[in-house]
C-alpha positions as CSV (number, residue, x, y, z in Angstrom):
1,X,0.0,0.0,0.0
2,X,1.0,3.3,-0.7
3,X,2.8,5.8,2.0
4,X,0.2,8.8,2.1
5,X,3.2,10.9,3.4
6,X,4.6,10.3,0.0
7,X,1.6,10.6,-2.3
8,X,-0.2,13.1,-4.0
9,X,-3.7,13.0,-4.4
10,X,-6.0,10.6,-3.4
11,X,-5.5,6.7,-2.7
12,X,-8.4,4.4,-3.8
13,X,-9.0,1.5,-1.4
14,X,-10.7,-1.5,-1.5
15,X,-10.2,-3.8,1.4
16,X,-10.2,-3.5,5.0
17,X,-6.3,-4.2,5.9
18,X,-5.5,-1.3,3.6
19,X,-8.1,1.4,5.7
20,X,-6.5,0.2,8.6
21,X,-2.8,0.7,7.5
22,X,-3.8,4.4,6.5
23,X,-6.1,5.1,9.6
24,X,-2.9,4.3,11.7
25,X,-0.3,5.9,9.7
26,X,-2.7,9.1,9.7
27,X,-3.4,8.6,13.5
28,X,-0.1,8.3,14.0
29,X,1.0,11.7,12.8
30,X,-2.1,13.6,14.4
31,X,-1.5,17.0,16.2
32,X,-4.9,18.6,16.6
33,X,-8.0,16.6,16.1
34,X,-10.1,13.0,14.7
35,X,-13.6,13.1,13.8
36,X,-15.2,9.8,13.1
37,X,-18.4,8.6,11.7
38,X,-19.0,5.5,11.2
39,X,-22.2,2.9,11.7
40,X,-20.8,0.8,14.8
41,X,-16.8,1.3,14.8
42,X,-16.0,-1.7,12.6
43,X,-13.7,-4.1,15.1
44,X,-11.4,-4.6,11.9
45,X,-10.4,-0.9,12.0
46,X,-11.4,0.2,15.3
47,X,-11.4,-2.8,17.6
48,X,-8.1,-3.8,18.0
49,X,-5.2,-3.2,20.8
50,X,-2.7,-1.4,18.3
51,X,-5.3,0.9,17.3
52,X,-6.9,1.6,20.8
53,X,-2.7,1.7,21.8
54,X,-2.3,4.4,19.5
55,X,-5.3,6.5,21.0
56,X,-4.3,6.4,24.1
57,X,-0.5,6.8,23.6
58,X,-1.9,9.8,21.2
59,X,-4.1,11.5,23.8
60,X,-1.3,11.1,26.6
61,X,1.3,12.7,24.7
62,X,-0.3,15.2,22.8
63,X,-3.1,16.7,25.6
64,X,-4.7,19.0,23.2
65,X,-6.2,15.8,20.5
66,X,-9.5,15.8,20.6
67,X,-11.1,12.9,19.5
68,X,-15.0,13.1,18.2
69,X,-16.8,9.7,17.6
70,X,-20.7,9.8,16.1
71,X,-21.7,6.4,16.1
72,X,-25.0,5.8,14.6
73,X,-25.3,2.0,16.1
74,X,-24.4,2.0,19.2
75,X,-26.0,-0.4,21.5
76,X,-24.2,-3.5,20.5
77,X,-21.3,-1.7,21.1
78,X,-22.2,-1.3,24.8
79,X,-23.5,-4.7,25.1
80,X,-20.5,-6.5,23.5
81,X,-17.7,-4.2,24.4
82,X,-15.4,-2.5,22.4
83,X,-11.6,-0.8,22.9
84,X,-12.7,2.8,21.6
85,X,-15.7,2.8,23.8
86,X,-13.4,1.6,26.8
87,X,-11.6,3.9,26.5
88,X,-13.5,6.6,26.2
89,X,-14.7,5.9,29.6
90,X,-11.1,6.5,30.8
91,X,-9.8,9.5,28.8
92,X,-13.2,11.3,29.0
93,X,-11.3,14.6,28.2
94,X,-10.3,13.6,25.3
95,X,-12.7,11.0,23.5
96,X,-16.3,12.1,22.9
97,X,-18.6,9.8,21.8
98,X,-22.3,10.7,20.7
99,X,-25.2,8.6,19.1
100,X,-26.0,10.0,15.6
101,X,-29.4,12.0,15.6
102,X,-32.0,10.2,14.3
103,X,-32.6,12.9,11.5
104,X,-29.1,11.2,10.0
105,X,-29.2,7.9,10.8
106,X,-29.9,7.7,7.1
107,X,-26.3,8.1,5.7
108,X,-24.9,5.4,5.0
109,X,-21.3,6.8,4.8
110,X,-18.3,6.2,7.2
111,X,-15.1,8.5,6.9
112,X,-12.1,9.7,9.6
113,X,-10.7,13.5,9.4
114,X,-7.4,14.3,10.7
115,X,-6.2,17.4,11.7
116,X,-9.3,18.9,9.0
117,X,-6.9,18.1,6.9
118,X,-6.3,14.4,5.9
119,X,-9.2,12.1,5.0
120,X,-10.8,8.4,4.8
121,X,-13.7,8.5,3.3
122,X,-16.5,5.3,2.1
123,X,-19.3,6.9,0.7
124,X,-21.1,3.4,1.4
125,X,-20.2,2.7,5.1
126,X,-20.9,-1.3,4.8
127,X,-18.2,-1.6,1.8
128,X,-14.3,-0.9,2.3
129,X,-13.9,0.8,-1.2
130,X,-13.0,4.4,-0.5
131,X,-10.4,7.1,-0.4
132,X,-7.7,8.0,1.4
133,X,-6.0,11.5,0.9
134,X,-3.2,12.5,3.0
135,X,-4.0,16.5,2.0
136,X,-7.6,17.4,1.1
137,X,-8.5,20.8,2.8
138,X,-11.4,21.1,0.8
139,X,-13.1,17.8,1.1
140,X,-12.2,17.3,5.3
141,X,-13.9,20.9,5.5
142,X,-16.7,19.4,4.3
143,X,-16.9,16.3,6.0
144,X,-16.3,18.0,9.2
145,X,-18.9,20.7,8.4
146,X,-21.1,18.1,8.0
147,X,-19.7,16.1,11.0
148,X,-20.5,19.2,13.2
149,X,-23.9,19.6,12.1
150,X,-24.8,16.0,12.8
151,X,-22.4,16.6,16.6
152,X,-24.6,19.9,17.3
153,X,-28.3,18.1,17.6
154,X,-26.7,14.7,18.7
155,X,-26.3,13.4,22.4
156,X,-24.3,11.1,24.6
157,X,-26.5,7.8,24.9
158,X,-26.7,7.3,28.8
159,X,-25.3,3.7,28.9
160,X,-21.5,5.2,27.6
161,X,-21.3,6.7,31.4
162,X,-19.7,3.9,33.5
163,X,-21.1,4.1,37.1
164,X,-18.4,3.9,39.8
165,X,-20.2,3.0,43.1
């Protein structure tokens, strides 16, 4: 696959391995900020201990990453378990997680902005083909304008709160 730090323009891809080489070499280099949506955190991308290592190693060393997670199915999530939703129960200050209004649940597209900058994008959330771009201004504005929109009327579903008795 590709090295997006040495690419120009975008990178097609068709198959999970290769979204989850690029969402870790673009996590890897973030300063500022990660905005995901996506249906229910695919475990292949988002489920395993490298990529929940390299949150938390991210949000300890760089304080100021903000990660912001709509998720638009969230219950099995809470039921089964998950590393992203772990730990977002431990590094509260810097993981938000919200349940997609149900005014969007309709959009059936997944995609990750780095630093409003970098980009994966599936325009069909259930399918792997997509693009990565390691410098799209343009199109992470308007993924994250649109992310913000969906953040603004959506809430934290309840059961993410762990109680500690």
């Amino acid at each position: 696959m590709p090295d997006p730090s040495h690419t120009v323009g975008p990178i097609t891809l068709e198959r999970s391995a290769e979204h989850y080489a690029m969402a870790l070499d673009m996590l890897r280099s973030t300063r500022r900020s990660v905005h995901i949506f996506s249906r229910r955190l695919d475990g292949k991308l988002y489920d395993t201990r490298e990529f929940a290592e390299t949150v938390a190693r991210l949000a300890s060393r760089q304080p100021r990453v903000r990660f912001r997670i709509l998720l638009q199915e969230i219950d099995p999530l809470i039921k089964y378990g998950h590393r992203l939703i772990e730990l977002a129960r431990r590094l509260t200050t810097a993981i938000e997680i919200r349940a997609v209004h149900p005014d969007y649940r309709h959009c059936n597209e997944a995609f990750m902005v780095f630093d409003e900058r970098r980009i994966i994008h599936r325009t069909l959330a259930d399918r792997y083909e997509g693009i990565a771009n390691d410098n799209d201004p343009d199109l992470a504005r308007k993924l994250v304008n649109f992310f913000t929109e969906v953040w603004e009327v959506s809430q934290v579903d309840p059961n993410l709160r762990r109680l500690h008795l």
